[in-house]
C-alpha positions as CSV (number, residue, x, y, z in Angstrom):
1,X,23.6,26.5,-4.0
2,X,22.4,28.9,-7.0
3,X,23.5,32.3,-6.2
4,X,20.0,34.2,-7.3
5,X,21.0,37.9,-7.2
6,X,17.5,38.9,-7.7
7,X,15.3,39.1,-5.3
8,X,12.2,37.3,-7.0
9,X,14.4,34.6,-8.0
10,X,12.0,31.7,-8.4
11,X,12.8,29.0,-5.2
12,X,14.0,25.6,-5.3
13,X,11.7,22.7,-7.4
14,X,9.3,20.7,-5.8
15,X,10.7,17.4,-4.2
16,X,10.7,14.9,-7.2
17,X,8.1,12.1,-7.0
18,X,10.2,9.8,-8.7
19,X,13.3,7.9,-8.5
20,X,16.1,8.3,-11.0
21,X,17.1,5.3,-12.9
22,X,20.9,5.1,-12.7
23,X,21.0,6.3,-16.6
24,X,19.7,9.7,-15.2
25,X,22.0,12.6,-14.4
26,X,21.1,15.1,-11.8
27,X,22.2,18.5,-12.7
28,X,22.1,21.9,-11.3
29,X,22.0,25.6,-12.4
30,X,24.6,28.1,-10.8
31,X,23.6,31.9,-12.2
32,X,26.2,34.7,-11.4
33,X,25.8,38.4,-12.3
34,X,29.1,39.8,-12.8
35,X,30.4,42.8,-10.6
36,X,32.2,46.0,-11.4
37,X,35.2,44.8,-9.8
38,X,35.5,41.5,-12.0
39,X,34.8,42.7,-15.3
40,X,37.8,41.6,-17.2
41,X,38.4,38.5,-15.7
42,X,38.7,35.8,-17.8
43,X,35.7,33.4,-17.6
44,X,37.0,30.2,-16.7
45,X,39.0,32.0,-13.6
46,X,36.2,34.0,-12.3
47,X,34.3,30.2,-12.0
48,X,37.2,28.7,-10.9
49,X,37.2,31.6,-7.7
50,X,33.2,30.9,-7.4
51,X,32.7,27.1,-7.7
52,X,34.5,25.0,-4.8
53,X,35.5,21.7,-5.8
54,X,35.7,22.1,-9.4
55,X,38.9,22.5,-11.1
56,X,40.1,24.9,-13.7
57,X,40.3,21.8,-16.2
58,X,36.6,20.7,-15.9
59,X,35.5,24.3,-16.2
60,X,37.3,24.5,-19.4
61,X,35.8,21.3,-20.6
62,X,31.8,22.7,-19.1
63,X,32.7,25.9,-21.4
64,X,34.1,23.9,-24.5
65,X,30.8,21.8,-24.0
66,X,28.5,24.7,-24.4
67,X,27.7,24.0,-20.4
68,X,28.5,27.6,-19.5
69,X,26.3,30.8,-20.8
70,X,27.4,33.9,-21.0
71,X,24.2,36.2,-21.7
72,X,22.8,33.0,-23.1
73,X,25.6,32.3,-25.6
74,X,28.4,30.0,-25.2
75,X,32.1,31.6,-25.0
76,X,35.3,30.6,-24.5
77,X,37.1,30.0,-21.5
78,X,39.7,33.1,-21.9
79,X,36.3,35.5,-22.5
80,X,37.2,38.4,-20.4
81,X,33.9,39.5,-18.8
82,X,32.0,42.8,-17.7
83,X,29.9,43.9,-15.5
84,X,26.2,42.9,-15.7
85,X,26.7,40.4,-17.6
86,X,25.2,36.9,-16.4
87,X,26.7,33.9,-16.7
88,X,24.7,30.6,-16.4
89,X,26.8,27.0,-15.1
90,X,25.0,23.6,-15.9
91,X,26.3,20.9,-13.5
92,X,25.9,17.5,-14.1
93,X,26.4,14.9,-11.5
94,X,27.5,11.5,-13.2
95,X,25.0,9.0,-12.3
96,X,25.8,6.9,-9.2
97,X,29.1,4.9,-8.9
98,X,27.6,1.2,-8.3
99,X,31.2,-0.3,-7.9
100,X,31.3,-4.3,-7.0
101,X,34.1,-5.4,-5.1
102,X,35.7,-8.2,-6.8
103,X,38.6,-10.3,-5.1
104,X,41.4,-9.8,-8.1
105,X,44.9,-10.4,-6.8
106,X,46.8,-7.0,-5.9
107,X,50.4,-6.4,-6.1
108,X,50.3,-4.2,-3.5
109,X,54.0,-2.3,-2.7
110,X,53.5,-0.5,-0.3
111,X,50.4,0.4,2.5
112,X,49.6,2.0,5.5
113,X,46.3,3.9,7.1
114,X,46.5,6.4,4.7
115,X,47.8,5.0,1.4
116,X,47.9,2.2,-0.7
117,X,50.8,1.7,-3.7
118,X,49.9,-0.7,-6.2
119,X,52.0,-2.4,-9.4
120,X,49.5,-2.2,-12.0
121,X,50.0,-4.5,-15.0
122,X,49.6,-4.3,-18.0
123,X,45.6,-4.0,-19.6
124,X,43.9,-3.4,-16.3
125,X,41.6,-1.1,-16.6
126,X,42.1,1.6,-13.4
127,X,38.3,2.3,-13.1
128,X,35.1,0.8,-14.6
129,X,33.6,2.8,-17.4
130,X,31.4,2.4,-20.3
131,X,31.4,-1.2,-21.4
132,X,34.0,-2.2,-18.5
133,X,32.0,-2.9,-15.3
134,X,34.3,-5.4,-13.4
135,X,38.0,-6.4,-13.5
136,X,38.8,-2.8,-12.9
137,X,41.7,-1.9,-10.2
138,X,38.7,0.3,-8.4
139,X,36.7,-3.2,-8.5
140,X,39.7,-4.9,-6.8
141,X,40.3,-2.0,-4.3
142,X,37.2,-1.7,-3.4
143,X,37.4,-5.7,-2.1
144,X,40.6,-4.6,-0.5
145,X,39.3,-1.7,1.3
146,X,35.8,-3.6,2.7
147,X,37.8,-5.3,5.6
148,X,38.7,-1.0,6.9
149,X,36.1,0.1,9.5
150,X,33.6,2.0,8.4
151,X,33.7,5.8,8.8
152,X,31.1,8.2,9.4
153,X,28.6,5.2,8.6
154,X,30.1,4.6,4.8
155,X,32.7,1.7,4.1
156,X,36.0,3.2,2.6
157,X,36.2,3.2,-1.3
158,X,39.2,3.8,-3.5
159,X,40.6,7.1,-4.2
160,X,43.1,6.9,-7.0
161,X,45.5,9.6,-6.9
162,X,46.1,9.4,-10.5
163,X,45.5,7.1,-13.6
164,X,47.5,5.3,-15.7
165,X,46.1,3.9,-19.1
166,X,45.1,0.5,-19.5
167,X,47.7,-1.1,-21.6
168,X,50.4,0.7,-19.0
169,X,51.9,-1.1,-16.1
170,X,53.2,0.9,-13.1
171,X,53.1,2.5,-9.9
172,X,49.6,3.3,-9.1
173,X,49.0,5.8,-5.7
174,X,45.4,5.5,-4.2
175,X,44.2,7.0,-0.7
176,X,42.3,5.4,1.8
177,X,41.5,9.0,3.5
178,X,40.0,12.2,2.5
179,X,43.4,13.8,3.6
180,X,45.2,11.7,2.0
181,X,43.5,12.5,-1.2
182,X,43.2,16.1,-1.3
C-alpha cells in the first residue's frame, strides 16, 4: 500500500519467520512526495484525501504523536505543504482484539437485522481495555451476537456506534452490519 514514487524504491520485506506475540504491533510505512498542485494544503487534509479509512481525528492524533514526517521532522497538522516535500505516515495496527463472549444480562430496547439499542448502566465498561478484559458491553455483545449466522466465514462481532463513559448509563447504538456501521 506504500506509494514508492521512485522507481528504485526498495520492495516489500521478506515474509516474517515468526509469529507476533499479541503485545506486538504491526505497523506500516506510507511515503508521499508532494505535488505542484497540493502544495499549500494543510497536512492533515492532504492525508486525510490519501489514506482511506482513517479519519481526520486520528491523523491529527498520528501528527501530534510525532507519527507523521515531514522531511523527517515532525509538524503540525495545519502545516501547509509544498511541493517536493516528502512526507512519511507510521501506521500502527493495535494488536489483535481477543474478545470473550461472556453471557452478562442486556437490557436490550430495541433490535432488528441491522441494529441493536442497548440501556447501558451505570459503570460498565463499553469495550475491554487495558486492565478491563471481561464484563465489558463488547464482551456481552459479542455472546449476543454468536447465535447470528456467520458471514463470509467470520461470526458477527459488535460494532458500537458510539461510546459512552463508564460511570454513564444510557442509550447505547451498536450495528450488527457493515452498512449499518458505516
Amino acid at each position: 500500500m506504500t506509494n514508492h514514487d521512485d522507481a528504485g524504491a526498495p520492495g516489500p520485506p521478506p515474509p516474517a519467520t515468526e509469529q507476533l506475540t499479541a503485545t506486538e504491533q504491526l505497523s506500516e510505512i506510507l511515503s508521499f512526495e508532494i505535488a505542484a498542485e497540493d502544495s499549500g494544503a494543510r497536512l492533515d487534509a492532504y492525508l486525510a484525501a490519501r489514506i482511506e479509512g482513517t479519519s481526520r481525528t486520528t491523523l491529527k492524533r498520528l501528527i501530534e504523536d510525532g507519527d507523521v514526517l515531514v522531511e523527517d521532522r515532525s509538524a503540525k497538522p495545519s502545516y501547509k505543504l509544498r511541493a517536493g516535500e516528502r512526507v512519511e505516515v507510521e501506521l500502527t495496527a493495535p494488536p489483535p482484539l481477543d474478545l470473550t463472549p461472556e453471557d452478562i444480562p442486556l437490557d436490550i430496547i430495541h433490535e432488528d437485522d441491522e441494529v441493536i439499542v442497548i440501556n447501558k448502566p451505570a459503570r460498565m465498561v463499553v469495550h475491554p481495555a487495558a486492565g478491563v478484559h471481561s464484563g465489558t458491553l463488547a464482551n456481552a455483545l459479542a455472546f449476543h451476537f454468536r447465535q447470528l449466522p456467520a458471514r463470509d466465514g467470520e461470526h458477527v462481532r459488535p460494532g458500537v456506534v458510539h461510546r459512552l463513559d463508564r460511570d454513564t448509563s444510557g442509550l447505547l447504538v451498536a450495528a450488527k452490519t457493515v452498512a449499518a456501521h458505516e
